[in-house]
C-alpha positions in Angstrom: -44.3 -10.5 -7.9 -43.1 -8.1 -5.2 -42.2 -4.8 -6.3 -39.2 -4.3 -3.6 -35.6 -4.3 -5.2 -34.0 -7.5 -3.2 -30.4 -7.5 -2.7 -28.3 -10.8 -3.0 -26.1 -11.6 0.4 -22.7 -11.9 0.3 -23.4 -15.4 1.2 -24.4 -18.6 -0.3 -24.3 -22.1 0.3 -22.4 -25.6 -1.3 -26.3 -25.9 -2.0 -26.2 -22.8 -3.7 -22.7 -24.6 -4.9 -25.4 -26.4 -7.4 -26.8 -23.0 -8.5 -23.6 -21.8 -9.1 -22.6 -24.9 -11.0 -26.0 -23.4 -13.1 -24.4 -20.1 -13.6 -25.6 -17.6 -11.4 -24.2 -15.2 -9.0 -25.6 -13.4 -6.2 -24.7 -10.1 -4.5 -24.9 -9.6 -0.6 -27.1 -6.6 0.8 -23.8 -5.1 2.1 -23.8 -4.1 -1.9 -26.3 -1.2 -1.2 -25.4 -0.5 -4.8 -26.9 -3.2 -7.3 -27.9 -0.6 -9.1 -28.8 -1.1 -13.2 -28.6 -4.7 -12.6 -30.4 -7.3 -14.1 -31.6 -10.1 -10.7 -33.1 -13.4 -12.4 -34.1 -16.6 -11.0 -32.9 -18.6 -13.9 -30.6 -21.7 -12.6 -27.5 -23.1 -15.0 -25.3 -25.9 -15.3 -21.5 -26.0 -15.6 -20.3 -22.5 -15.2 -16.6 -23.2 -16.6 -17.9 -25.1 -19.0 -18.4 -22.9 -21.7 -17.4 -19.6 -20.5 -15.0 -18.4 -22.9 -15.4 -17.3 -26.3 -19.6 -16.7 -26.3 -20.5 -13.5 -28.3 -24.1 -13.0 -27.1 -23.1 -13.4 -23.5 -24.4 -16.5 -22.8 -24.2 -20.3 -23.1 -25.7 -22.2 -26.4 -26.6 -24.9 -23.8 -28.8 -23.0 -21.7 -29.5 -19.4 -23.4 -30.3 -17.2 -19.6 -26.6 -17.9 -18.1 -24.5 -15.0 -17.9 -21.4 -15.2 -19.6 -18.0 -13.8 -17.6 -16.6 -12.8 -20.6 -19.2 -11.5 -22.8 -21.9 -10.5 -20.7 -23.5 -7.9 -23.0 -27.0 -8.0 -21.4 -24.9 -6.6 -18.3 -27.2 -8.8 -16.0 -26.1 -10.3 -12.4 -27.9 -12.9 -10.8 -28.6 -14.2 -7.5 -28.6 -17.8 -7.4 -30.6 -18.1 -4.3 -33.8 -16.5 -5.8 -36.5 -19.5 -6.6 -33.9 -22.3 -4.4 -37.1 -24.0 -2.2 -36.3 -23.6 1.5 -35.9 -27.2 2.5 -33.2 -27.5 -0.9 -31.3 -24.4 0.3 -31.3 -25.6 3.9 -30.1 -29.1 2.7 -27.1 -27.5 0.9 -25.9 -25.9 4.1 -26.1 -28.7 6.1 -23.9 -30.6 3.0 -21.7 -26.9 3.3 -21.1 -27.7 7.1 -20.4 -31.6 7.2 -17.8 -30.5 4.2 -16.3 -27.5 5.8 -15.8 -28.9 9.6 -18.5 -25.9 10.5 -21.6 -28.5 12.2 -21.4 -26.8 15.1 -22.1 -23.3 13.6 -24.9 -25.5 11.4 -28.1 -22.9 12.8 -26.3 -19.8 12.5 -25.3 -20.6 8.6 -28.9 -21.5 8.1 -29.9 -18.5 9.1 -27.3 -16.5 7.0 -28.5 -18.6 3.6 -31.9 -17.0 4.1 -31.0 -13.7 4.6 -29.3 -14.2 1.6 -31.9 -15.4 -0.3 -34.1 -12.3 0.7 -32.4 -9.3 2.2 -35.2 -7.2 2.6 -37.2 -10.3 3.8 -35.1 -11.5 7.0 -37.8 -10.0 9.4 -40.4 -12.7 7.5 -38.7 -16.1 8.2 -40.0 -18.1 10.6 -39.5 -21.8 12.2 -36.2 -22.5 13.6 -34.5 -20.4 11.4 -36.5 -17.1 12.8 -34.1 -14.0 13.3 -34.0 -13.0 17.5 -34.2 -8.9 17.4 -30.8 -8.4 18.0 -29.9 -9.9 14.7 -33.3 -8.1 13.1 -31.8 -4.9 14.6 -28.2 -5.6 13.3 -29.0 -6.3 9.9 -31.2 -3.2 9.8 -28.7 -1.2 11.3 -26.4 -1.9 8.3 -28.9 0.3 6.2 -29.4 2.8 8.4 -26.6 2.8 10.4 -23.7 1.7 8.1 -20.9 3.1 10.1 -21.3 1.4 13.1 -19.1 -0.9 12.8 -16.7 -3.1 15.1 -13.8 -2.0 16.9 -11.2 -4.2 15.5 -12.7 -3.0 12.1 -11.3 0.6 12.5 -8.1 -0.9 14.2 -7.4 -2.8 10.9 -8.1 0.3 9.1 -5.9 2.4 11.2 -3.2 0.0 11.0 -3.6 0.0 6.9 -4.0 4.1 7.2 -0.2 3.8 9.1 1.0 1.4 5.9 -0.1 4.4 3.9 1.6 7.3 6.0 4.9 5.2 5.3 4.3 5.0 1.4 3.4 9.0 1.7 6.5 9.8 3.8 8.9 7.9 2.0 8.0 9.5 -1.2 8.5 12.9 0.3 11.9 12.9 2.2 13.8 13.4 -1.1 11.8 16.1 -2.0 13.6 18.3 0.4 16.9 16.2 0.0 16.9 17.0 -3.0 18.4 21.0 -1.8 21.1 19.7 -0.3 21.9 16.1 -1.4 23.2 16.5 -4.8 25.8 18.9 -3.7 27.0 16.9 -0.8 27.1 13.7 -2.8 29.0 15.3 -5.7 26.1 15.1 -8.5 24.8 18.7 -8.2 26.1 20.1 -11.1 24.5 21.6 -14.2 25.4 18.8 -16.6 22.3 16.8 -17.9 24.5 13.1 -16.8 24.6 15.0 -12.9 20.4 15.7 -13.5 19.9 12.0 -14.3 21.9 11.0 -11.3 19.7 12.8 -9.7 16.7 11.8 -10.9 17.9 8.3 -10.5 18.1 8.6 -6.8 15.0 10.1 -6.9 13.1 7.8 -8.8 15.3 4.5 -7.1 12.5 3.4 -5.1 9.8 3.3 -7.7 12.3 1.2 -9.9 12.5 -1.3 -7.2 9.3 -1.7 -6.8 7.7 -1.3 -10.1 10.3 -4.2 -11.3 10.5 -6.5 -8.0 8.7 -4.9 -5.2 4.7 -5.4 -6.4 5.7 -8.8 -8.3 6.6 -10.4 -5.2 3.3 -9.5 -3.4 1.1 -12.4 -5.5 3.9 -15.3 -3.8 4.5 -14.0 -0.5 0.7 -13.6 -0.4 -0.3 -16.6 -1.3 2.6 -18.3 1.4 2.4 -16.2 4.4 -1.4 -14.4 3.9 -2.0 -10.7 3.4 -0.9 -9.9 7.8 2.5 -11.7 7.0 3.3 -9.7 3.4 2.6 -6.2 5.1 5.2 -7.1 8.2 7.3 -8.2 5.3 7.1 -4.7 3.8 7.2 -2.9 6.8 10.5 -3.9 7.7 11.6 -3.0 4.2 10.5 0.2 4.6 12.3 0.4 8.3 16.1 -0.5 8.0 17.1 0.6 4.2 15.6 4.0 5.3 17.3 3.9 8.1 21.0 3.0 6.4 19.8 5.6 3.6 21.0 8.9 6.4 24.5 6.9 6.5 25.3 6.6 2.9 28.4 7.9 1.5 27.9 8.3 -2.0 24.8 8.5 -4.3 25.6 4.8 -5.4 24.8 3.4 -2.2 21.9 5.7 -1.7 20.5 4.5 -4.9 20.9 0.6 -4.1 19.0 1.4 0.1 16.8 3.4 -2.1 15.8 0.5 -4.3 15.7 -1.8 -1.1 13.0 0.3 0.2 11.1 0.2 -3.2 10.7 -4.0 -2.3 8.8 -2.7 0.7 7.0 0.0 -0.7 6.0 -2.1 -3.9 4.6 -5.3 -1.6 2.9 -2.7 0.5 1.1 -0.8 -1.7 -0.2 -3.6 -3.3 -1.2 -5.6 0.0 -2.4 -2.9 2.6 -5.8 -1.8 -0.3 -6.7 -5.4 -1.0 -6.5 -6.2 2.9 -8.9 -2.8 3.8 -10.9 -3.5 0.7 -11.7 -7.9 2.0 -12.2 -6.8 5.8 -14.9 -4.1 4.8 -18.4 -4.1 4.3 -19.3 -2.9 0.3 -21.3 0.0 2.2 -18.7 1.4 3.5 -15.4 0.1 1.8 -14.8 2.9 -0.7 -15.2 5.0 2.3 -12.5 2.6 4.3 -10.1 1.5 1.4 -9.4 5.3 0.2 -8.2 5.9 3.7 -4.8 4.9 2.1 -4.9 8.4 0.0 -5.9 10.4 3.1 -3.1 8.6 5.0 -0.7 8.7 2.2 -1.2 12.4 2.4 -0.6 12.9 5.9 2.3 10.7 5.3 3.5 13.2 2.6 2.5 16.1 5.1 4.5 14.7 8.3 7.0 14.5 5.3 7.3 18.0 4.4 7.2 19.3 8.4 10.2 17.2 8.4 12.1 18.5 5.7 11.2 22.1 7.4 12.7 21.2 10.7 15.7 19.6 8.7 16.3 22.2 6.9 18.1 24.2 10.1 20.1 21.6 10.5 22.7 22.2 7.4 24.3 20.4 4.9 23.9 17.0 6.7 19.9 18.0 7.0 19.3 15.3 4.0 20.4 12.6 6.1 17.8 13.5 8.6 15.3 14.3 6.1 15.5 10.9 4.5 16.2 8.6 7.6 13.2 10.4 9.7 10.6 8.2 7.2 11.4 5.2 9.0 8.8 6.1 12.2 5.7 5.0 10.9 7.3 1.9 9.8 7.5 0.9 13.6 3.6 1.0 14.5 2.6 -0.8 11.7 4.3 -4.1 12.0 3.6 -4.0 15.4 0.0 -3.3 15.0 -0.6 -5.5 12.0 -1.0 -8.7 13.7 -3.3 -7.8 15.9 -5.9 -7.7 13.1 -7.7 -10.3 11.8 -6.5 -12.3 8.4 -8.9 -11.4 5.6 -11.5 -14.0 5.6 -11.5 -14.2 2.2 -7.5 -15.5 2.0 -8.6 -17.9 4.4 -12.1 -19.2 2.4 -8.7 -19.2 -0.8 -7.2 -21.7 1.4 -9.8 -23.8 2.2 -9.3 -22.5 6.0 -13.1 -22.0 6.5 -13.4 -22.1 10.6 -10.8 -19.3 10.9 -12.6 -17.8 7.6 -15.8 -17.2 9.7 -13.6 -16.8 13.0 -12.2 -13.3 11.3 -15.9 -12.2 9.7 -16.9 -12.7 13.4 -14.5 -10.4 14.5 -15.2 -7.9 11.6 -19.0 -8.0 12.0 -22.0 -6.5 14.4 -23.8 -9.7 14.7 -23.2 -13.3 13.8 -25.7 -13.7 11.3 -24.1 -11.4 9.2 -20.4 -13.2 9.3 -22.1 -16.6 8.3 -24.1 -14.8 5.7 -20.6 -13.1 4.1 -19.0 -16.6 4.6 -21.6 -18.7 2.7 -22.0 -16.4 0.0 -18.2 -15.5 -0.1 -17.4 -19.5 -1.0 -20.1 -19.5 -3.6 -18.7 -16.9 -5.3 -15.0 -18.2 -5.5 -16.9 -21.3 -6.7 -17.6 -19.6 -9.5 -14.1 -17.5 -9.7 -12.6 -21.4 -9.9 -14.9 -22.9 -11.8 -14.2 -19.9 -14.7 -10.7 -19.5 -14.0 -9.9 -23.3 -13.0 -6.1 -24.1 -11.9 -3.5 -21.2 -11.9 0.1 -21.1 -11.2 1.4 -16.9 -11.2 2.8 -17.1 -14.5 -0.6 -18.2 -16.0 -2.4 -15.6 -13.9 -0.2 -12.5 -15.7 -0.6 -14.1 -18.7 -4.3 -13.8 -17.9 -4.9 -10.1 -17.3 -4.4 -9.8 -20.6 -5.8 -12.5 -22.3 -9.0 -13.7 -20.1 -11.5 -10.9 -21.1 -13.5 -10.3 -17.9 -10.0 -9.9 -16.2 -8.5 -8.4 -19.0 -10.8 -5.3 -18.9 -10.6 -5.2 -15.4 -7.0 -4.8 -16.1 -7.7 -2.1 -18.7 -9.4 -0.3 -15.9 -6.8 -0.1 -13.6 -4.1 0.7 -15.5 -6.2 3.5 -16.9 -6.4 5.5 -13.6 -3.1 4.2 -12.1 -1.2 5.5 -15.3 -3.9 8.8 -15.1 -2.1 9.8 -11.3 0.9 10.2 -13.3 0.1 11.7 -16.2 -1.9 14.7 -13.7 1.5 15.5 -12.6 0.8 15.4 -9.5 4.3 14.2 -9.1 6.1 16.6 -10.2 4.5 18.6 -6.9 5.2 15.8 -4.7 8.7 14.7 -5.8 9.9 18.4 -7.1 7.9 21.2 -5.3 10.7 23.0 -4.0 13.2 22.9 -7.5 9.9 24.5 -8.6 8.9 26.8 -5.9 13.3 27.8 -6.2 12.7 28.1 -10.1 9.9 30.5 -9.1 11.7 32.7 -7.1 11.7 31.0 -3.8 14.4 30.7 -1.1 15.3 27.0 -0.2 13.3 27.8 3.4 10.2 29.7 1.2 10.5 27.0 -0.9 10.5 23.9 2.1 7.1 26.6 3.3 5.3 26.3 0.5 5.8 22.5 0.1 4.6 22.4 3.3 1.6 24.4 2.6 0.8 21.8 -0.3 1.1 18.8 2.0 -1.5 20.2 4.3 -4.1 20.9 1.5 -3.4 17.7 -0.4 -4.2 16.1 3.5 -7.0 18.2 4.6 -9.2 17.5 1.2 -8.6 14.0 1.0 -10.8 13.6 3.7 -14.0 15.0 1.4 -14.0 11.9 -0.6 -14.7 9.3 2.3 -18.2 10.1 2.3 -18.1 11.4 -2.0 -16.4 8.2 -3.0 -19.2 5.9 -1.9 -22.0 8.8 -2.9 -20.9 9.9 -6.3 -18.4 7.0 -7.1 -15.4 6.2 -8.3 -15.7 7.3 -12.1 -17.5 10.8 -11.0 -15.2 12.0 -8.8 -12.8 11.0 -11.8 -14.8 12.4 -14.8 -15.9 16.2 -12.3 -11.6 16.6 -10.8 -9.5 16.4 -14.5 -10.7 19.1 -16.2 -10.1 21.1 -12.9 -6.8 19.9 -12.3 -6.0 20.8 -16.0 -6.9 24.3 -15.8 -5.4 24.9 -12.4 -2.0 23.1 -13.7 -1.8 25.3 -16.7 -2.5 28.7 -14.5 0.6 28.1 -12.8 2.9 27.6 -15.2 1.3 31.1 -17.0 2.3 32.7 -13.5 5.7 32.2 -14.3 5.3 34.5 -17.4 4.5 37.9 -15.2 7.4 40.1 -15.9 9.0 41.2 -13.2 11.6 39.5 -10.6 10.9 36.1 -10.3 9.4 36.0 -6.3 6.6 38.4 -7.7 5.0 36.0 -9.0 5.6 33.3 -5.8 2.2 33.7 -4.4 0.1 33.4 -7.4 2.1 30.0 -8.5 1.6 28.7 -5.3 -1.9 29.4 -5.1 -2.8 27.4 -8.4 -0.6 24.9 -6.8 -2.8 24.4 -4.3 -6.0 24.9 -6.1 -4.6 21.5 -7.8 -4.4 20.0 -5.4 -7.7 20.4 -3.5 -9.1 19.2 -6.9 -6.7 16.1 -6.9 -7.2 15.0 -3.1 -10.6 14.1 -3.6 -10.6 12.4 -7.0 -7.8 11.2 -8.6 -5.9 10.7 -5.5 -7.8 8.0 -3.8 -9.7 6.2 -6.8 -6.7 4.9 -8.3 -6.0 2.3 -5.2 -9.4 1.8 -3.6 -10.5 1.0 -7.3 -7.8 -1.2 -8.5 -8.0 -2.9 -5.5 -11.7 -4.1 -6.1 -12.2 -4.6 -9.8 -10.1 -8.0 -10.0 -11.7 -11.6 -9.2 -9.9 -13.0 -5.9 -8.2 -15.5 -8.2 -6.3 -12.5 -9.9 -6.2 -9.7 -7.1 -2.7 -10.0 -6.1 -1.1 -10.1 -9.4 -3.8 -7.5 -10.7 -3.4 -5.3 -8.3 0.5 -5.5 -8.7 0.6 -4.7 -12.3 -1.9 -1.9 -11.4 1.0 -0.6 -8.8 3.7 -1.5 -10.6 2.1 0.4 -13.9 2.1 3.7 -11.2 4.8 3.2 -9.5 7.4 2.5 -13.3 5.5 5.9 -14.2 6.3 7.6 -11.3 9.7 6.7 -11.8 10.1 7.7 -15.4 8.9 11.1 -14.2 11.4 11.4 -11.3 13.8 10.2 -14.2 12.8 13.2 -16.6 11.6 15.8 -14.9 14.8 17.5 -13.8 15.9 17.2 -17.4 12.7 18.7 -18.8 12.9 21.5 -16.0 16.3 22.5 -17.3 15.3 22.8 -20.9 11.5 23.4 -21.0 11.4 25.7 -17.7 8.4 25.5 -15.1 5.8 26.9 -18.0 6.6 24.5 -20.4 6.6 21.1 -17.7 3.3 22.3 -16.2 1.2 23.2 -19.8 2.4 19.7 -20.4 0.7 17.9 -17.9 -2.1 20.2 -18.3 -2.9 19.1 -21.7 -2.2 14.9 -20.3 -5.0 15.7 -17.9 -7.5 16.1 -20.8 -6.0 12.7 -22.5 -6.5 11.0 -19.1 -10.3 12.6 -18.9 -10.8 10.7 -22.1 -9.6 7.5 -21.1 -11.4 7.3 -17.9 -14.7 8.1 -20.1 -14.5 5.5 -22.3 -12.6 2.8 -20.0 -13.4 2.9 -16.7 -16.8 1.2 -15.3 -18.2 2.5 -12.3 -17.5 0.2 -9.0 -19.1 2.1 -5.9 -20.8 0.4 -3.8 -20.8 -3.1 -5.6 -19.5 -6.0 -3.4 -15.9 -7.3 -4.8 -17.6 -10.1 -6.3 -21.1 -8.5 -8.4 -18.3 -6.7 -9.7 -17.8 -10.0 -12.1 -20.8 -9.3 -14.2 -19.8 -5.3 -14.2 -16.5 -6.6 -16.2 -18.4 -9.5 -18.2 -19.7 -6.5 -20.5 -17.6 -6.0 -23.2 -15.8 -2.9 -23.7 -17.1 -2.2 -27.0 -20.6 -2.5 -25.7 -19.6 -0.1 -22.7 -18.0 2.6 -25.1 -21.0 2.7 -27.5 -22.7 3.3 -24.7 -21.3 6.0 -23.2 -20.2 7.5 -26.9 -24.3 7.5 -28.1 -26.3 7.7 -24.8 -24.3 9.3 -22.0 -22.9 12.4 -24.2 -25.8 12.9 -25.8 -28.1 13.4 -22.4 -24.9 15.4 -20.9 -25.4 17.9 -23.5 -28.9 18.1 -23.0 -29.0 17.8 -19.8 -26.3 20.4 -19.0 -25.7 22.7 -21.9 -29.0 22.8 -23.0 -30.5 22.8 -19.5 -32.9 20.6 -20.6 -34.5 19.0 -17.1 -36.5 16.2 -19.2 -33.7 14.7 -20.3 -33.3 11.6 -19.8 -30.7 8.7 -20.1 -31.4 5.1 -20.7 -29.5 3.2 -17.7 -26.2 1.0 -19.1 -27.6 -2.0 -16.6 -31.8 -2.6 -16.1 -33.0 -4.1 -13.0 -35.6 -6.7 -13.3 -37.6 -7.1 -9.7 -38.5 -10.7 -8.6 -40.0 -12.5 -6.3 -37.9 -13.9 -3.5 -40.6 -16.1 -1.8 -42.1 -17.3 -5.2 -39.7 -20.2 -4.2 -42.1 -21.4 -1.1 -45.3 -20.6 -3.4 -46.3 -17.3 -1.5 -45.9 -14.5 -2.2 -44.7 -13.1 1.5 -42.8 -9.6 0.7 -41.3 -8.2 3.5 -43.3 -4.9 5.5 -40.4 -3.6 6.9 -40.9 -0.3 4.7 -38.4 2.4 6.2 -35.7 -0.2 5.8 -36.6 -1.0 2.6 -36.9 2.5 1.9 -33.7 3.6 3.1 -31.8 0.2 1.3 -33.6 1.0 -1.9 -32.2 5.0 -1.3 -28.7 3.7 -0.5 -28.8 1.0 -3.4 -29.5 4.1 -5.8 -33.0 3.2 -7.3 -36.3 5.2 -7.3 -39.2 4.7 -9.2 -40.1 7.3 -11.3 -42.0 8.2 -14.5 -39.8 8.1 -17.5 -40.6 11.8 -19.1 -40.3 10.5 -22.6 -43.6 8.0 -22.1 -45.1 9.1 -19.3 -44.6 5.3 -17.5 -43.8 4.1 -14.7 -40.1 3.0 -14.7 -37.3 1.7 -12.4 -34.4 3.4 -12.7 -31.3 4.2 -10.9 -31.1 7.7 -9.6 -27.4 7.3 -9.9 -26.8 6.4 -13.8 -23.2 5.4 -14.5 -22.1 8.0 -16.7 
């Protein structure tokens, strides 16, 4: 048995289409992150067969298959390990003749064995030996992981400009909102005038939380992920534009909840588009670019509601029309990037599948490896889920377990963004820096201040998402944000003129949001984005959206109401105490995703709920308080997910482990295991140096 931790491919064959008939799952070596996780080399029959409703987590027929909805054992399997060679290399030939891909029959060969052994590609020989480029390529995803191709970066730019629209369009009413009330007639002191004006306000995120993300899952499926983001672009282009001619706040609100079609089919497109064109090393890093971009967006919003501000009473118009720029770039830009391969593989378009993961990959070998194993998995995802029309996929978020707790998941840290009141900074930072004290200029500067700190530390958490994860990041920023939230609303309680206390309120302010940047700001996209199966990411990740975005609203809604009657102090100690609710739900709710490619993450959300709660109720509270309060260093916490080493060669009857140490060294680093002695035995045990908890 070889003792190195081997990473599935993100890969596998029509041949491997009979293992995953059997019930087992790889994971790709671009995972880097298999960590806790069970690998077996057990083989099953019939995966849809008898998926639903197993307690134990697996089938009565065959006792070792992993069960997608009750996969207590949290184990994920590769279904390469113990496939003989001459099997696995019949099942791509049978993969090619099926998929019109013969001519690209000895690079997929190639890819199905890195698959089988990641670690081991240096050690196959025959026909199927790897040249050095391709040894070098596949090492340099370990060591190297961020050299990746150009047209990569240009498809993450151009979904980086899809999130400087969402972040500007949110924050030209902000400093509309000084002047626009007045000139449309709705700026008195009546609470039906503050509801008008929170209706204009929150107009967009009506649109799109009730039309804008549910038309994402059709237009997806008809025109691919490339056609729905030029479809949002230009709804995000000309009702912006008409918006700076409107006349009265009733055609405002209607060009306002034109633009929330765009910004709804956007924001549910652009993170699911980053998160299929990336690597799993790297894609936190690359999908949360639509935080750090939605904050610049938000910062080029608030420099121009500064310049606007000199121009007068008519500066709302330019405040609010000046959001369509970015709008421009990006559907120009976003056909020159490839389709995601995987909406391609989804519509059995498999030549311009592995056309796309050419152009998003160092080396061939690596596109046919993510093409085999990418069908093999969808396999699976169709073989669980079997035929689905949109209405039965909804229906299925809630009622199919592995995708309703994916669904529980998302919804969790989408509603958490609102409930941290950040909002109320980004929609209402200057009627809060005025009820402080401020002028409407102070007021436009200080907004302006917190666009540029809510920019500058987004940028922390591409290299901290993909480190410390998702749910860290989460669980470390809340109480933070809390405390920092409730110190500026006891600012406002310093006796004395009202602009003596400016300074300090903005301060906290932007103590917030250096806490919120890097945590709660980008994990609620990059993870909802991830965490569905393929067959459910659209709609999932539009009720993930939608669930924000109706939130966001109902704050925008409120908020001027609740300023009126509970006053700065009383809004911010609010939200201060909803940060610790959301702490708690993220604890017990959220599974951690880093890392994990898009579809290991099936077995992550086979484990129950329950299971994961008692878990981190009786094992990961307990070792934080030892570990932390009591400073005890032996502590130690008994990983959620146990990895089992096998054999990947046992298959050809030798036992051939790969000698490539510093790459195995450096995978086995990235991946998150080390093997240690457990201090409670004294033995020698393999655990995760990065526990979920």
């Amino acid at each position: 048995m070889s003792t190195g931790t081997h990473l599935p491919r993100d890969d596998a064959s029509p041949g491997t289409r009979r293992d995953i008939r059997r019930g087992i799952v790889a994971t790709p070596v671009e995972a880097l992150d298999i960590a806790q996780v069970t690998t077996s080399t057990s083989h099953h029959r019939h995966a849809s067969s008898s998926l639903a409703g197993q307690e134990a987590g697996y089938s009565k027929s065959d006792p070792s298959r992993i069960n997608f909805n009750a996969n207590i054992e949290a184990k994920i399997k590769n279904p390469l390990v113990g496939v003989p060679r001459h099997t696995l290399l019949g099942d791509v030939d049978e993969f090619c003749r099926a998929k019109g891909l013969d001519e690209h029959r000895a690079l997929l060969r190639k890819g199905a064995l890195v698959a089988q052994d990641p670690t081991g590609y240096e050690d196959i020989t025959g026909d199927e030996a790897l040249t050095q480029a391709e040894v070098d390529a596949l090492r340099n995803e370990v060591l190297h992981k961020w050299r990746v191709p150009r047209v990569l970066f240009l498809t993450i730019v151009t979904c980086s400009i899809g999130a400087a629209v969402q972040g500007w369009d949110q924050t030209g009413s902000n400093g509309a909102n000084l002047h626009l009330p007045i000139a449309l007639g709705i700026g008195g002191a009546s609470t039906a005038d503050q509801l008008r004006v929170g209706l204009v306000n929150s107009a967009p995120y009506i649109g799109t939380a009730l039309l804008g993300c549910w038309l994402s899952d059709p237009i997806n499926d008809w025109i691919g992920r490339r056609g729905t983001i030029f479809f949002a672009a230009n709804f995000c282009l000309w009702p912006v534009l008409a918006s700076a001619f409107c006349r009265t706040w009733e055609q405002l609100v209607v060009c306002r909840l034109l633009l929330g079609i765009g910004m709804g089919t956007k924001a549910s497109t652009v993170p699911i588009f980053a998160a299929e064109n990336s690597p799993a090393s790297i894609r936190g890093a690359l999908v949360m670019s639509w935080q750090v971009w939605t904050a610049f967006g938000i910062f080029l919003g608030t420099c121009a509601n500064l310049i606007g501000e000199r121009i007068g009473r008519d500066a709302w118009r330019y405040q609010l029309g000046a959001a369509f720029i970015p709008a421009v770039p990006l559907a120009v830009l976003i056909y020159m990037c490839p389709e995601s391969p995987r909406w391609y593989i989804k519509k059995n378009r498999y030549a311009d599948a592995l056309q796309s993961l050419l152009r998003l990959r160092n080396d061939p070998v690596q596109a046919a490896r993510d093409l085999y194993y990418i069908h093999v998995q969808l396999q699976v995802e169709r073989d669980f889920v079997g035929n689905t029309h949109y209405v039965k996929r909804f229906i299925e978020l809630f009622t199919l377990p592995r995708v309703r707790r994916a669904t529980l998941a998302a919804f969790t840290v989408m509603l958490a963004q609102q409930m941290c009141g950040i909002n109320i900074i980004a929609f209402y930072s200057s009627s809060v820096f005025q009820h402080a004290g401020a002028s409407n200029f102070q007021a436009l500067l200080a907004t302006w201040g917190f666009g540029l700190i809510n920019f500058l530390f987004a940028f922390p958490a591409i290299w901290t998402i993909d480190t410390f994860g998702r749910r860290s990041l989460l669980l470390f920023t809340f109480p933070q944000m809390s405390w920092t939230l409730l110190a500026a609303g006891l600012c406002n309680l310093i006796p004395g003129h009202k602009g003596a206390h400016l300074g300090l309120v903005a301060l906290f302010v932007y103590l917030f949001a250096a806490f919120y940047s890097p945590g709660e700001g980008p994990v609620p996209y990059t993870y909802s984005a991830e965490v569905f199966p393929l067959s459910h990411r659209e709609v999932g990740m539009a009720f993930a959206v939608a669930t924000c975005l109706f939130w966001a609203a109902v704050l925008s809604i409120t908020l001027p109401v609740m300023l009126a009657s509970m006053g700065v102090m009383g809004v911010f100690g609010f939200y201060a105490g909803l940060n610790i609710v959301a702490l708690v739900m993220i604890f017990l709710w959220v599974p951690e995703t880093k890392q994990r490619t898009l579809e290991e993450l099936d077995y992550i959300f086979a484990v129950p709920t329950r299971v994961f709660m008692r878990y981190q109720v009786t094992k990961t509270l307990p070792w934080w308080y030892r570990r932390y309060l009591l400073r005890d260093k032996c502590a130690f916490l008994d990983p959620l997910y146990q990895l089992d080493l096998e054999d990947h060669h046992a298959a050809d009857g030798a036992d051939n482990p790969s000698e490539n140490d510093k790459a195995k060294v450096e995978l086995k680093e990235m991946v998150g295991f080390t093997t240690g002695i457990d201090p409670r035995n004294g033995e020698e045990s393999s655990v995760s140096s990065d526990i979920i908890h």
